[in-house]
BADO-704251 format. One record per atom (N, C-alpha, C): x, y, z; atom name; residue in three letters. Coordinates in nm, 4 decimals. Example, Ala and Ser with C-alpha at 12.3 -4.5 7.8 and 13.67 -1.06 7.14 Angstrom:
<pts>
<pt east="1.3190" north="-0.5690" up="0.7800" atomo="N" residuo="Ala"/>
<pt east="1.2300" north="-0.4500" up="0.7800" atomo="CA" residuo="Ala"/>
<pt east="1.3200" north="-0.3300" up="0.7800" atomo="C" residuo="Ala"/>
<pt east="1.2850" north="-0.2250" up="0.7080" atomo="N" residuo="Ser"/>
<pt east="1.3670" north="-0.1060" up="0.7140" atomo="CA" residuo="Ser"/>
<pt east="1.2900" north="0.0030" up="0.7870" atomo="C" residuo="Ser"/>
</pts>
This chain:
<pts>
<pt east="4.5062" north="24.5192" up="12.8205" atomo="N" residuo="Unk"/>
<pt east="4.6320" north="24.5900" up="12.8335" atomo="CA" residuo="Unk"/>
<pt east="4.7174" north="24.5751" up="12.7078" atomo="C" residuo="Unk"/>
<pt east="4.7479" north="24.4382" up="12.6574" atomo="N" residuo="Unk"/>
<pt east="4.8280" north="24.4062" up="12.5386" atomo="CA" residuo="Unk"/>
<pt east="4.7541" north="24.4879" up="12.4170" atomo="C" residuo="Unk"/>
<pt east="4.6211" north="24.5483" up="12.4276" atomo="N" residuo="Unk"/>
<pt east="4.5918" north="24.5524" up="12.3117" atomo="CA" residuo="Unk"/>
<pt east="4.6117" north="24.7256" up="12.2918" atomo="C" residuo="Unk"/>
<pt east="4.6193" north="24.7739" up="12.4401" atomo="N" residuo="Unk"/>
<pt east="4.6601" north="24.8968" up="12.4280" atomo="CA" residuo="Unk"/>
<pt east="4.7908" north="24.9145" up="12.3488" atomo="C" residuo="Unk"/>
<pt east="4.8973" north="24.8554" up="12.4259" atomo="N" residuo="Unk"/>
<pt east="5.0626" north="24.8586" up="12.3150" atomo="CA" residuo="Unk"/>
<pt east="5.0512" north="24.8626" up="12.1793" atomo="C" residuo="Unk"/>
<pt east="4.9682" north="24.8102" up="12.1578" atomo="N" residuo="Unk"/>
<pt east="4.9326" north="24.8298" up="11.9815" atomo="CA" residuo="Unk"/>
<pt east="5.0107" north="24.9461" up="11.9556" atomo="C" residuo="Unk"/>
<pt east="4.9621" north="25.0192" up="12.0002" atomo="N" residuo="Unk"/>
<pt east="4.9310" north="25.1910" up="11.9752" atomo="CA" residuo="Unk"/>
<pt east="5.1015" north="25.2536" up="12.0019" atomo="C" residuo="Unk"/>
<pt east="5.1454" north="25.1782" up="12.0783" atomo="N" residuo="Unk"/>
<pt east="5.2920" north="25.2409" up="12.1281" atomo="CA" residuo="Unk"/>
<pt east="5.3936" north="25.1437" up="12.0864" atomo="C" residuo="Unk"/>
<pt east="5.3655" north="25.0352" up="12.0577" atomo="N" residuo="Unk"/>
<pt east="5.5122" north="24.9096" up="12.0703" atomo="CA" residuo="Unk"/>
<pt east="5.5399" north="24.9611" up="11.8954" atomo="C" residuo="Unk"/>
<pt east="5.6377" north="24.9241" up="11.8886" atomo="N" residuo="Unk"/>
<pt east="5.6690" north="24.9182" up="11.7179" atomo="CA" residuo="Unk"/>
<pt east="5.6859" north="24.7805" up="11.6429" atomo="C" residuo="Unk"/>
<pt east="5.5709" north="24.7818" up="11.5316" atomo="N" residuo="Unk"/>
<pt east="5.5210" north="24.6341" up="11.4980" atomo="CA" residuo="Unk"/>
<pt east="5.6648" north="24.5587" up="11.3682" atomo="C" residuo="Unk"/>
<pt east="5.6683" north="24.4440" up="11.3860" atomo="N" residuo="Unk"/>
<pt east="5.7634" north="24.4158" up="11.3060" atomo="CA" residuo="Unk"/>
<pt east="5.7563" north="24.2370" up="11.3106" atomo="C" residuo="Unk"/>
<pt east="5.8100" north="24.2115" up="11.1644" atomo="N" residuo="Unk"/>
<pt east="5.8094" north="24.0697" up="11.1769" atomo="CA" residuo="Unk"/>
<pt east="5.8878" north="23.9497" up="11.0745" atomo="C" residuo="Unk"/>
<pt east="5.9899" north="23.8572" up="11.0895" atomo="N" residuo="Unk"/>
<pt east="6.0591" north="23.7942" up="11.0880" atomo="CA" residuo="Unk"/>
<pt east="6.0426" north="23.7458" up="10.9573" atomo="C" residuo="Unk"/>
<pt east="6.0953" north="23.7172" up="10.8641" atomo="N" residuo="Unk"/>
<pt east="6.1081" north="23.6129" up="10.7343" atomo="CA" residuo="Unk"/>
<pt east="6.0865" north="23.4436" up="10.7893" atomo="C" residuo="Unk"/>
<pt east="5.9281" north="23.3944" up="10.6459" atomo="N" residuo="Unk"/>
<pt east="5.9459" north="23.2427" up="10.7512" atomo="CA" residuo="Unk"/>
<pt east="5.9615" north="23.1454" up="10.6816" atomo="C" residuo="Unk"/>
<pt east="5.9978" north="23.0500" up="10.7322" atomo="N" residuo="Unk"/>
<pt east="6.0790" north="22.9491" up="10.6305" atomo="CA" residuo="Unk"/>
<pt east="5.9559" north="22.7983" up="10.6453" atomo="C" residuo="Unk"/>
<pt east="5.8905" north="22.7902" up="10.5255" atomo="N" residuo="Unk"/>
<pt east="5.8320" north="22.6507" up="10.5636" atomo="CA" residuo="Unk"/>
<pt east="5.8917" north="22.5629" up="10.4579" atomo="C" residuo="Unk"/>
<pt east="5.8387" north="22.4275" up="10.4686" atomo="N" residuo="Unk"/>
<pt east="5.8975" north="22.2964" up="10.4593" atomo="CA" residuo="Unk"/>
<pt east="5.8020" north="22.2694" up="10.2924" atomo="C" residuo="Unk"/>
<pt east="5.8759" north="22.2106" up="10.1630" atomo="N" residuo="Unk"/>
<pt east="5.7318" north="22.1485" up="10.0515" atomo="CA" residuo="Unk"/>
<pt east="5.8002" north="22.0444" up="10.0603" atomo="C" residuo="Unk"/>
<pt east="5.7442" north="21.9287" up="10.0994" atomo="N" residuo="Unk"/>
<pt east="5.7843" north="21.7468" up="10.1295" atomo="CA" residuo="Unk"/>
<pt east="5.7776" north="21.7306" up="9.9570" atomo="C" residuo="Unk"/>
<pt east="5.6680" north="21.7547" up="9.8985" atomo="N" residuo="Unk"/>
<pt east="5.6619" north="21.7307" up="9.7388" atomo="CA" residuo="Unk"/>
<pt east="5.7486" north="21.7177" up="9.6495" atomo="C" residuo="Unk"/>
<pt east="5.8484" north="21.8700" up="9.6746" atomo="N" residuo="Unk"/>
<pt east="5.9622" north="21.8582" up="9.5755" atomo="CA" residuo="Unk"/>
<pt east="6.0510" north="21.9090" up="9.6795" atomo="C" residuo="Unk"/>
<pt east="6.0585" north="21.8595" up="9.7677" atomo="N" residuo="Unk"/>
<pt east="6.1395" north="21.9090" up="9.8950" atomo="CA" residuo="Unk"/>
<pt east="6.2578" north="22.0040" up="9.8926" atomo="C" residuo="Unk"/>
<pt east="6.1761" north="22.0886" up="9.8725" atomo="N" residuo="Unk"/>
<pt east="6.2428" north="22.2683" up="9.9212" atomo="CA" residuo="Unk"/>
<pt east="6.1761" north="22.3222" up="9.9974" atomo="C" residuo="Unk"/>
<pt east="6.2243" north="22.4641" up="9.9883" atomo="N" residuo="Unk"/>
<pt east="6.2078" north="22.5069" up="10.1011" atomo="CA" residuo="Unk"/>
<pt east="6.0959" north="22.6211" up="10.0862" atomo="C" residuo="Unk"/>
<pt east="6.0319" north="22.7344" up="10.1329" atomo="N" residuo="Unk"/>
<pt east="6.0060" north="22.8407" up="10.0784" atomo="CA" residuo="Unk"/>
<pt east="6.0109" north="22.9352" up="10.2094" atomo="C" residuo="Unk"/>
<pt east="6.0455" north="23.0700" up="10.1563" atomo="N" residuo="Unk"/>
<pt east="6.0941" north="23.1619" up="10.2468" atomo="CA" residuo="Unk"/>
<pt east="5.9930" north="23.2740" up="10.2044" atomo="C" residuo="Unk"/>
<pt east="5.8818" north="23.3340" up="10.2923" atomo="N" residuo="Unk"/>
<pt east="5.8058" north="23.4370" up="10.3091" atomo="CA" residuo="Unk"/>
<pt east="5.8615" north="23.5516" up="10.3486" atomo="C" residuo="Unk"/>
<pt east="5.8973" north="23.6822" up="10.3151" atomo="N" residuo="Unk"/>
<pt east="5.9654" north="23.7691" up="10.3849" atomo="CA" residuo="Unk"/>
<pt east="5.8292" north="23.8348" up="10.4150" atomo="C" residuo="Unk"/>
<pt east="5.8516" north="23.9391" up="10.5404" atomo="N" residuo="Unk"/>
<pt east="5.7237" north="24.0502" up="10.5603" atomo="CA" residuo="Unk"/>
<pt east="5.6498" north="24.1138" up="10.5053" atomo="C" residuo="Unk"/>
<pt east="5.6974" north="24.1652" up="10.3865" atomo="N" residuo="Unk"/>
<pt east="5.6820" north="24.2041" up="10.2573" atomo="CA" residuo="Unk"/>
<pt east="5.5424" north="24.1365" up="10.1700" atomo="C" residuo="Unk"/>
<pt east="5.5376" north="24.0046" up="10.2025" atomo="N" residuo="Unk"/>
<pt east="5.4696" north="23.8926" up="10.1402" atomo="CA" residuo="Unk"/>
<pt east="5.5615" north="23.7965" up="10.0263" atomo="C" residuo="Unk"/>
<pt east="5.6636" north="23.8423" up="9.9845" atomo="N" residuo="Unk"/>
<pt east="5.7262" north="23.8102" up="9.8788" atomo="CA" residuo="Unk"/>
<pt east="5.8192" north="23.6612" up="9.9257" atomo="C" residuo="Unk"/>
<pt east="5.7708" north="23.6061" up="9.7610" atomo="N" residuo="Unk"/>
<pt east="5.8148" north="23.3766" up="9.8351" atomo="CA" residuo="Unk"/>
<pt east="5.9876" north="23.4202" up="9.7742" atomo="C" residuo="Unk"/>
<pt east="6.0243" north="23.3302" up="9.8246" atomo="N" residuo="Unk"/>
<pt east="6.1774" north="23.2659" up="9.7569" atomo="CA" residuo="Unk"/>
<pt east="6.1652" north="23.1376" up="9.7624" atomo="C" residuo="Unk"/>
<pt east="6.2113" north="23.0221" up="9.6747" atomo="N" residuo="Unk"/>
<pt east="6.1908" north="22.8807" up="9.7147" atomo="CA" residuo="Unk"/>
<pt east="6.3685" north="22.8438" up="9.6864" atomo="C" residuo="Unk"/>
<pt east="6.4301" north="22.7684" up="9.7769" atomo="N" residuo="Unk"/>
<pt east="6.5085" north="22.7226" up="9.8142" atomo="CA" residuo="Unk"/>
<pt east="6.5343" north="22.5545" up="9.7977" atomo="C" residuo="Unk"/>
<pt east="6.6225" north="22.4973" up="9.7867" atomo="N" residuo="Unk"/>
<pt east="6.6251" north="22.3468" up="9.7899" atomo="CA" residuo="Unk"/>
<pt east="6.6397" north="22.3345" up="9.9581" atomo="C" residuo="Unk"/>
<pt east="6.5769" north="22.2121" up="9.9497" atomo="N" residuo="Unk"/>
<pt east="6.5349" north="22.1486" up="10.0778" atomo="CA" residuo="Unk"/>
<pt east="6.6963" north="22.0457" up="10.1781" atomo="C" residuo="Unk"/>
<pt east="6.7670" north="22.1570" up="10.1619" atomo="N" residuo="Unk"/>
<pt east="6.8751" north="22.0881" up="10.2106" atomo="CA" residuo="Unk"/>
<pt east="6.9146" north="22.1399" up="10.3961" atomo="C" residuo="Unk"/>
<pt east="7.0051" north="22.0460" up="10.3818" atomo="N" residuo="Unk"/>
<pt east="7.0793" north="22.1242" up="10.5352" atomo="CA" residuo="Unk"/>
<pt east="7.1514" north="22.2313" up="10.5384" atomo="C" residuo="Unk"/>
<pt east="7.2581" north="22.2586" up="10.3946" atomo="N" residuo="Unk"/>
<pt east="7.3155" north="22.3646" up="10.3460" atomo="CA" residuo="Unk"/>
<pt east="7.2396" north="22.4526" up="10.3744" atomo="C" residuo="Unk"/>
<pt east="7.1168" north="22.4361" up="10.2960" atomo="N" residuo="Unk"/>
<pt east="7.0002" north="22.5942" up="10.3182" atomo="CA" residuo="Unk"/>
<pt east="7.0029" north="22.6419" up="10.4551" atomo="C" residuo="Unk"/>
<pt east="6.9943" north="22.5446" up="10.5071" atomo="N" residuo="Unk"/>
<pt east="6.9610" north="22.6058" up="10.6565" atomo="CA" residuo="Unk"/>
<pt east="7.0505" north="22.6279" up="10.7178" atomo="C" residuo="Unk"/>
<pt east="7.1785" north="22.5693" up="10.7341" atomo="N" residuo="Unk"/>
<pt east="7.2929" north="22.6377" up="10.8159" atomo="CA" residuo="Unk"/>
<pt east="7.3179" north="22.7934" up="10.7080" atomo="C" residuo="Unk"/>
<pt east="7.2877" north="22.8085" up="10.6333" atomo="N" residuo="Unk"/>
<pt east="7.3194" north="22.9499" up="10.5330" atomo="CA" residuo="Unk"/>
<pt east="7.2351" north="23.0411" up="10.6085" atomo="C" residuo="Unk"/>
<pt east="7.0804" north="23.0013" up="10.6272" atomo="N" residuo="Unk"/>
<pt east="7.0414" north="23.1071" up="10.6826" atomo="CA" residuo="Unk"/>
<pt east="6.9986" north="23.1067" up="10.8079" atomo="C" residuo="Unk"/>
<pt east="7.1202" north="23.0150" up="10.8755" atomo="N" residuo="Unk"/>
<pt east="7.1161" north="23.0063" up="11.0540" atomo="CA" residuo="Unk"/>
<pt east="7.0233" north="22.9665" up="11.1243" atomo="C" residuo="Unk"/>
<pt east="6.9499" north="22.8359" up="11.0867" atomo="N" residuo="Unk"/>
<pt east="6.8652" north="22.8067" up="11.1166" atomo="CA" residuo="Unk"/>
<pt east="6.8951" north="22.6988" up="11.1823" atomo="C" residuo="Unk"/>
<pt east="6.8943" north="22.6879" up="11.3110" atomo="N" residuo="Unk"/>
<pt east="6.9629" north="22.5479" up="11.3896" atomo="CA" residuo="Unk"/>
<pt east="6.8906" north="22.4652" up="11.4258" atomo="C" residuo="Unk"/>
<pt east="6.7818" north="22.3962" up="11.3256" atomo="N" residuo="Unk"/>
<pt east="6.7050" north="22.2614" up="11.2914" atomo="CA" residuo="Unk"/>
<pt east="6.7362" north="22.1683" up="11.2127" atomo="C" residuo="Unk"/>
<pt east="6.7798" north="22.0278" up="11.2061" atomo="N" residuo="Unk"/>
<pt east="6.7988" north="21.9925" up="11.1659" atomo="CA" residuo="Unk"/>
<pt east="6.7027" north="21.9371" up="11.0217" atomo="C" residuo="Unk"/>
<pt east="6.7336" north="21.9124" up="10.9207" atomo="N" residuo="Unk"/>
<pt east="6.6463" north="21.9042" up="10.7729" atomo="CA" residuo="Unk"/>
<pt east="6.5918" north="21.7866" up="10.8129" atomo="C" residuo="Unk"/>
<pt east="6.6191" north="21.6917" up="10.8663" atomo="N" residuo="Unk"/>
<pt east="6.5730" north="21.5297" up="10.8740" atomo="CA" residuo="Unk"/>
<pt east="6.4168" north="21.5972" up="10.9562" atomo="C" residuo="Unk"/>
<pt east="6.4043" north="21.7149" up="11.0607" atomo="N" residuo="Unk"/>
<pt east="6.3002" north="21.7038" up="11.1194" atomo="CA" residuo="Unk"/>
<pt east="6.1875" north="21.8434" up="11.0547" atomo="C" residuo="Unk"/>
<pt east="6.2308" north="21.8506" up="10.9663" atomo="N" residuo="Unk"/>
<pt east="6.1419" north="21.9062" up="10.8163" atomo="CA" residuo="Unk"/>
<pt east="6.0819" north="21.8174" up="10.7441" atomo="C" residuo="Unk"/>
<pt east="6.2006" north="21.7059" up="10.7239" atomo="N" residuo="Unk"/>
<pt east="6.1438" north="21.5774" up="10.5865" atomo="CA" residuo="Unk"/>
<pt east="6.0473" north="21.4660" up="10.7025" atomo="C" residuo="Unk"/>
<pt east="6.0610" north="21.4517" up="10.8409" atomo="N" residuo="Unk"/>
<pt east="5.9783" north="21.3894" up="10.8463" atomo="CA" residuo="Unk"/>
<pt east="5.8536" north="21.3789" up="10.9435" atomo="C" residuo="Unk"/>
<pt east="5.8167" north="21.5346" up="10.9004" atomo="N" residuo="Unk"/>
<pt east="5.7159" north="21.6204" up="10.9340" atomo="CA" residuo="Unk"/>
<pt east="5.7032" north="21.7078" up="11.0872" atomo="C" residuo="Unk"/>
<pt east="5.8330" north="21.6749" up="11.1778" atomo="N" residuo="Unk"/>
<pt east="5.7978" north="21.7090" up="11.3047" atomo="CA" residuo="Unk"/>
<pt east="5.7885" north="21.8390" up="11.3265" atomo="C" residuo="Unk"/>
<pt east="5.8350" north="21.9788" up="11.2378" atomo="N" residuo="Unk"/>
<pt east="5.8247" north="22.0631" up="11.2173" atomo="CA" residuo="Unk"/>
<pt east="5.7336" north="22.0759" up="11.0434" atomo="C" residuo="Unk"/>
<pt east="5.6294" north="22.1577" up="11.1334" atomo="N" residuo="Unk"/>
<pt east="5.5248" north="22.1639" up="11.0364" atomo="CA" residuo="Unk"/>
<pt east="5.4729" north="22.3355" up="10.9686" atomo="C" residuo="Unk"/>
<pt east="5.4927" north="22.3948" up="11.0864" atomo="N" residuo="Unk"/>
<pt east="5.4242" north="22.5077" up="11.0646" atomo="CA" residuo="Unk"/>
<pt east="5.5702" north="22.6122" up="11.0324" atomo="C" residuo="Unk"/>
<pt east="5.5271" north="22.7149" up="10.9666" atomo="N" residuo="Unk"/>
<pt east="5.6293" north="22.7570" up="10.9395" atomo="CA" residuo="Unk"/>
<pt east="5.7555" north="22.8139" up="11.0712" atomo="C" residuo="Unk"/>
<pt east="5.8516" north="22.8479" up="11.0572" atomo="N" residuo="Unk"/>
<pt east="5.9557" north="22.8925" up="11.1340" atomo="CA" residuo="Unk"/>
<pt east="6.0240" north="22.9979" up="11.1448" atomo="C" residuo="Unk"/>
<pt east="6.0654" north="23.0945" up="11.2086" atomo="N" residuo="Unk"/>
<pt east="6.1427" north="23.2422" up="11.2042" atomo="CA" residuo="Unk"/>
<pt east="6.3076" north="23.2113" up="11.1298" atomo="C" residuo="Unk"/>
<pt east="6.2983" north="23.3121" up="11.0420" atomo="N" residuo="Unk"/>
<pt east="6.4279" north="23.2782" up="11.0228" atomo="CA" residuo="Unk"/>
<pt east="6.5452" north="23.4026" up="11.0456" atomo="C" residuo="Unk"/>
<pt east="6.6077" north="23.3675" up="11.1804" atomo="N" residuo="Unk"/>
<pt east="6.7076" north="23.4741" up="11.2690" atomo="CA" residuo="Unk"/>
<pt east="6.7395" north="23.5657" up="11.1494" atomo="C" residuo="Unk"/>
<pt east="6.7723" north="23.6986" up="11.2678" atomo="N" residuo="Unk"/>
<pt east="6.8370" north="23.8161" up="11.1408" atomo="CA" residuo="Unk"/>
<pt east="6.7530" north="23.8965" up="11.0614" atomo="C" residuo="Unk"/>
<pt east="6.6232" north="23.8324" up="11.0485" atomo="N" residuo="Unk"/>
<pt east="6.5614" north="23.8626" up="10.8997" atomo="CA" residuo="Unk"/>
<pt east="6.4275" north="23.9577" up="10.9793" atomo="C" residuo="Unk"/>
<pt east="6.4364" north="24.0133" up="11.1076" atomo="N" residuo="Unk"/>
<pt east="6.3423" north="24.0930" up="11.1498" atomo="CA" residuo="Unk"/>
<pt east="6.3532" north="24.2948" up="11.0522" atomo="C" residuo="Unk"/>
<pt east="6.2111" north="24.2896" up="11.1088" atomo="N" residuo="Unk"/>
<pt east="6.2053" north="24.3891" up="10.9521" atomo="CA" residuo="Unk"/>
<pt east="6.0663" north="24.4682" up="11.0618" atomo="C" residuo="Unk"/>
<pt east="6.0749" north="24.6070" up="11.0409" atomo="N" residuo="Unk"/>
<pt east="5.9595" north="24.6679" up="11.1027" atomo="CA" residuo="Unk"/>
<pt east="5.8756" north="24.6547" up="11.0186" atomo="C" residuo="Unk"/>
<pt east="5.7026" north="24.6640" up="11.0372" atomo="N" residuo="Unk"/>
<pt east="5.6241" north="24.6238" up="10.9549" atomo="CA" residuo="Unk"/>
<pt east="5.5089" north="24.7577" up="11.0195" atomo="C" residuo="Unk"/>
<pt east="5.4150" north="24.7994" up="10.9262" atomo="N" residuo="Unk"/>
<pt east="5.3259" north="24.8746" up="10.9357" atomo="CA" residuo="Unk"/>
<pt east="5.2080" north="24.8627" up="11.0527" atomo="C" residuo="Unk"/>
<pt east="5.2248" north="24.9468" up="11.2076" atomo="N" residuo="Unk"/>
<pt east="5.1311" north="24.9191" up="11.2938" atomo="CA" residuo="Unk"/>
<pt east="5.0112" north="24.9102" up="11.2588" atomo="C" residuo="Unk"/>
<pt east="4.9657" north="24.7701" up="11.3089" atomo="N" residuo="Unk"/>
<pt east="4.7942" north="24.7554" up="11.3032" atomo="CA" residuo="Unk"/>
<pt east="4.7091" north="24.7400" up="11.4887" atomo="C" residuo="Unk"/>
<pt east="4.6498" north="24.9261" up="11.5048" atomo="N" residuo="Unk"/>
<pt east="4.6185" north="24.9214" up="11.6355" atomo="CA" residuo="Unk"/>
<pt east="4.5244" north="24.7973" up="11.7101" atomo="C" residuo="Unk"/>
<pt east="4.4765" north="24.7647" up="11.7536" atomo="N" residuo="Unk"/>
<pt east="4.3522" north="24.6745" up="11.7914" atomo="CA" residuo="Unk"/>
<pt east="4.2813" north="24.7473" up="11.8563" atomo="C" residuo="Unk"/>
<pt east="4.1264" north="24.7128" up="11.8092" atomo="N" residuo="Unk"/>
<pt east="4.0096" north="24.8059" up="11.8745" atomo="CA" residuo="Unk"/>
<pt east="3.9810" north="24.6964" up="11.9554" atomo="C" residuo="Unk"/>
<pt east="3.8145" north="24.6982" up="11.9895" atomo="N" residuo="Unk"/>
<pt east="3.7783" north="24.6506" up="12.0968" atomo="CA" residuo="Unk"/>
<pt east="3.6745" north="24.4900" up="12.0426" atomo="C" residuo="Unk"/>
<pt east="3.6397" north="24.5161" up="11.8929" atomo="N" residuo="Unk"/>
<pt east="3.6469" north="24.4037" up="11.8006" atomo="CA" residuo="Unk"/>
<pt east="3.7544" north="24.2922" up="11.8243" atomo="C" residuo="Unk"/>
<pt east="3.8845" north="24.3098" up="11.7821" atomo="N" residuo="Unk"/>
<pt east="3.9758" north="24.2549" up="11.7693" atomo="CA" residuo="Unk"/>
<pt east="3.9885" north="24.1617" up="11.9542" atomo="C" residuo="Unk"/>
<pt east="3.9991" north="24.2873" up="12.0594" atomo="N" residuo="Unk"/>
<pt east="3.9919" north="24.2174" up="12.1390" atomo="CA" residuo="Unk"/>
<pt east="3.9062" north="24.1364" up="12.1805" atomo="C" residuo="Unk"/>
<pt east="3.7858" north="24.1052" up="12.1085" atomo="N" residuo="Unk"/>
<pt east="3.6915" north="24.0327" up="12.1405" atomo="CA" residuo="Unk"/>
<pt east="3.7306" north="23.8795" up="12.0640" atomo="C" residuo="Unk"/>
<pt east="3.7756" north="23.8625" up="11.9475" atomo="N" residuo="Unk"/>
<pt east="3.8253" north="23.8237" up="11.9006" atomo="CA" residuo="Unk"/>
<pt east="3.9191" north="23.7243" up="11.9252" atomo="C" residuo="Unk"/>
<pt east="4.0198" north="23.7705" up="12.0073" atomo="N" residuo="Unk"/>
<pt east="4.1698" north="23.7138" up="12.0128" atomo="CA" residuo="Unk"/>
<pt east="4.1655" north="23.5547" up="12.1094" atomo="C" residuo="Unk"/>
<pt east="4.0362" north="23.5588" up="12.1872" atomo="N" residuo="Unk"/>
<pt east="4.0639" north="23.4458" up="12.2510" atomo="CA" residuo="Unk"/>
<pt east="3.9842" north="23.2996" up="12.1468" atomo="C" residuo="Unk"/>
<pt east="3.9944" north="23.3482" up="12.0963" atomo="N" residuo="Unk"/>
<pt east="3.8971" north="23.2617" up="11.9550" atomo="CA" residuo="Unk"/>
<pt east="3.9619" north="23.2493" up="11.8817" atomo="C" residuo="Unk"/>
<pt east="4.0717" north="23.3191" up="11.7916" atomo="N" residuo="Unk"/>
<pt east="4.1761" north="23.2950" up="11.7085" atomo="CA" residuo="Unk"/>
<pt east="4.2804" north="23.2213" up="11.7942" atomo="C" residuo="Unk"/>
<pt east="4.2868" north="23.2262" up="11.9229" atomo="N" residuo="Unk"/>
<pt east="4.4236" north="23.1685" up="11.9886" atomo="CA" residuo="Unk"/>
<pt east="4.3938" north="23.0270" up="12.0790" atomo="C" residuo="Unk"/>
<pt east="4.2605" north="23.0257" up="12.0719" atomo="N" residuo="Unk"/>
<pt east="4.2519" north="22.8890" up="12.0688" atomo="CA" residuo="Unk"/>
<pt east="4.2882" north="22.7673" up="11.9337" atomo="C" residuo="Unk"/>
<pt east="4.2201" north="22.8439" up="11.8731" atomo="N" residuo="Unk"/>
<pt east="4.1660" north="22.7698" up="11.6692" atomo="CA" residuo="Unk"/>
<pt east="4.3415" north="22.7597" up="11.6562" atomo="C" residuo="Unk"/>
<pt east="4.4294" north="22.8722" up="11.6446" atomo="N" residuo="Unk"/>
<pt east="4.5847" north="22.8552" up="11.6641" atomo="CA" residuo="Unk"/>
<pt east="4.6371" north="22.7293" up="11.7495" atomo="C" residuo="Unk"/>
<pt east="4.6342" north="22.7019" up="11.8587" atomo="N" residuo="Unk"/>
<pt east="4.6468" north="22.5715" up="11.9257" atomo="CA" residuo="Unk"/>
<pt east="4.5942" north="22.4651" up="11.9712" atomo="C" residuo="Unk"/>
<pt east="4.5177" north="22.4667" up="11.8893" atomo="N" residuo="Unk"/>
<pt east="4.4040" north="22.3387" up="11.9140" atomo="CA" residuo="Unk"/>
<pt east="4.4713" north="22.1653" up="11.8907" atomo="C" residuo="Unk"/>
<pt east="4.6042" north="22.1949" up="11.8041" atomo="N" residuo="Unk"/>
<pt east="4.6885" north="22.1014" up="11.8460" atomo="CA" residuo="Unk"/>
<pt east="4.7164" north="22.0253" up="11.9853" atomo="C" residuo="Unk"/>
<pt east="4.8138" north="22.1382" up="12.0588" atomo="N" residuo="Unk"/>
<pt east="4.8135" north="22.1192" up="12.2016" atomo="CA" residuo="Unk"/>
<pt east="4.7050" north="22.1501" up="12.2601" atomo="C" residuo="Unk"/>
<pt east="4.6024" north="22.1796" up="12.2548" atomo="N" residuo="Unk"/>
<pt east="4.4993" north="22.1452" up="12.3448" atomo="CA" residuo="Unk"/>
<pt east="4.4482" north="22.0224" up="12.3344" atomo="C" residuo="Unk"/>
<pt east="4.4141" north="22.0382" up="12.1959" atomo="N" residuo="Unk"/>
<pt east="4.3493" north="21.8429" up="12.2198" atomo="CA" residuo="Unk"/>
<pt east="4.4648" north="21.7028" up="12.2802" atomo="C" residuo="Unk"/>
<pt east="4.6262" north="21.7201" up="12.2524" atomo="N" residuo="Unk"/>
<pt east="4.6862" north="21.6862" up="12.3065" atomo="CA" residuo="Unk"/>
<pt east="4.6966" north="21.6864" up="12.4565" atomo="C" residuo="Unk"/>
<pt east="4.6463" north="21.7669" up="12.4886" atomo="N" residuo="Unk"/>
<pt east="4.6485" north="21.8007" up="12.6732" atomo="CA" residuo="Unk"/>
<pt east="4.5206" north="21.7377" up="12.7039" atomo="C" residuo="Unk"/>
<pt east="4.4242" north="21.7274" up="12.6436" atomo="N" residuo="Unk"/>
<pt east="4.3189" north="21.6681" up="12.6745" atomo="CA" residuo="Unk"/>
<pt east="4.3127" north="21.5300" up="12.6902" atomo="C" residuo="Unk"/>
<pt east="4.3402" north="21.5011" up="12.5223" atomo="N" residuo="Unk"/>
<pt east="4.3652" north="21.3593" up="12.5424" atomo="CA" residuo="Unk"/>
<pt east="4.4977" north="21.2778" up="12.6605" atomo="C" residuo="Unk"/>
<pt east="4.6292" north="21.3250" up="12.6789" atomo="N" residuo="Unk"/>
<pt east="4.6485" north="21.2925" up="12.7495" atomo="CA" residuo="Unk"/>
<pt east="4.5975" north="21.3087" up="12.9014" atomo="C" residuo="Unk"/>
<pt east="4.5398" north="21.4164" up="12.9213" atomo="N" residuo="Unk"/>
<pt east="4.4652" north="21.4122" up="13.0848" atomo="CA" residuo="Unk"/>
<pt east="4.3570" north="21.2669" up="13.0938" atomo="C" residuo="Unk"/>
<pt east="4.2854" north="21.2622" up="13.0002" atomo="N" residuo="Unk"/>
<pt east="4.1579" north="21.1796" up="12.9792" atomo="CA" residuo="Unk"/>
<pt east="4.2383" north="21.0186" up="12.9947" atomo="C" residuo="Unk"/>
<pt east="4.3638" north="21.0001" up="12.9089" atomo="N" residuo="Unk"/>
<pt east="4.4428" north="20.8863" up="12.9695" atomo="CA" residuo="Unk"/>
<pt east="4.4596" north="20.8330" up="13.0697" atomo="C" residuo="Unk"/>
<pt east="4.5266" north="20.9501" up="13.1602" atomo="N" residuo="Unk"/>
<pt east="4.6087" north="20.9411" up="13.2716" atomo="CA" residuo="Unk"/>
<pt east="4.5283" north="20.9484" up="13.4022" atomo="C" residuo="Unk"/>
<pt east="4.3656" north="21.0170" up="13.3657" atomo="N" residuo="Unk"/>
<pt east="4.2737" north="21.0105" up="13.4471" atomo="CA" residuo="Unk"/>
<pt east="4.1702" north="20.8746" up="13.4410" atomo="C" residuo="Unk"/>
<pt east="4.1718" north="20.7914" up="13.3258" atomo="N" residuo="Unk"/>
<pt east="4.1166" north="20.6618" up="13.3632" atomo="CA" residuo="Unk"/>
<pt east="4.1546" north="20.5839" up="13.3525" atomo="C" residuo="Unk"/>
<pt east="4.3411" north="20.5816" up="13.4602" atomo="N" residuo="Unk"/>
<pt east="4.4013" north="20.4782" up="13.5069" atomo="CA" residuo="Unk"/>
<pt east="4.3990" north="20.5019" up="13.6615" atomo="C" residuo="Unk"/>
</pts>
């Protein structure tokens, strides 16, 4: 069903803000593909409304990149065939395999007590 909407929803997508611990800034991806790099402050982020605090950037709890409000932008529809849907439950595992192995391992805990 979701892969039908393809075809009708209108595709679009957010500017994203990830974290460089290295020289701790920031970098901002717009839809476009195009970087901006930013200093790694709190300033930055209350500027571009981002209501995370920097301490949980610098000490890694936010890892993957982040939406940054406001900055939605329509982007060029890409339909999905029947490939793609074959696909998607394989990319969206490999995507959270974080929390899965987390759910695992804690079940596997909590089940041999």
């Amino acid at each position: 069903m979701q892969a039908l909407l393809t075809y009708f929803v209108p595709a679009g997508a957010y500017s994203k803000l990830s974290y460089n611990g290295d020289d701790s800034t920031f970098t901002i991806v717009s839809s476009d593909g195009a970087e901006t790099v930013m200093p790694g402050t709190q300033a930055t982020l209350d500027q571009l409304q981002v209501k995370i605090d920097v301490a949980k950037f610098e000490d890694g709890s936010v890892y993957k990149p982040v939406a940054i409000p406001g900055t939605y932008q329509q982007v060029e529809r890409n339909p999905q065939g029947f490939v793609e849907v074959l696909k998607s439950p394989i990319a969206g595992v490999y995507d959270t395999i974080d929390i899965i192995t987390f759910c695992l391992y804690s079940w596997g805990i909590n089940w041999g007590n």
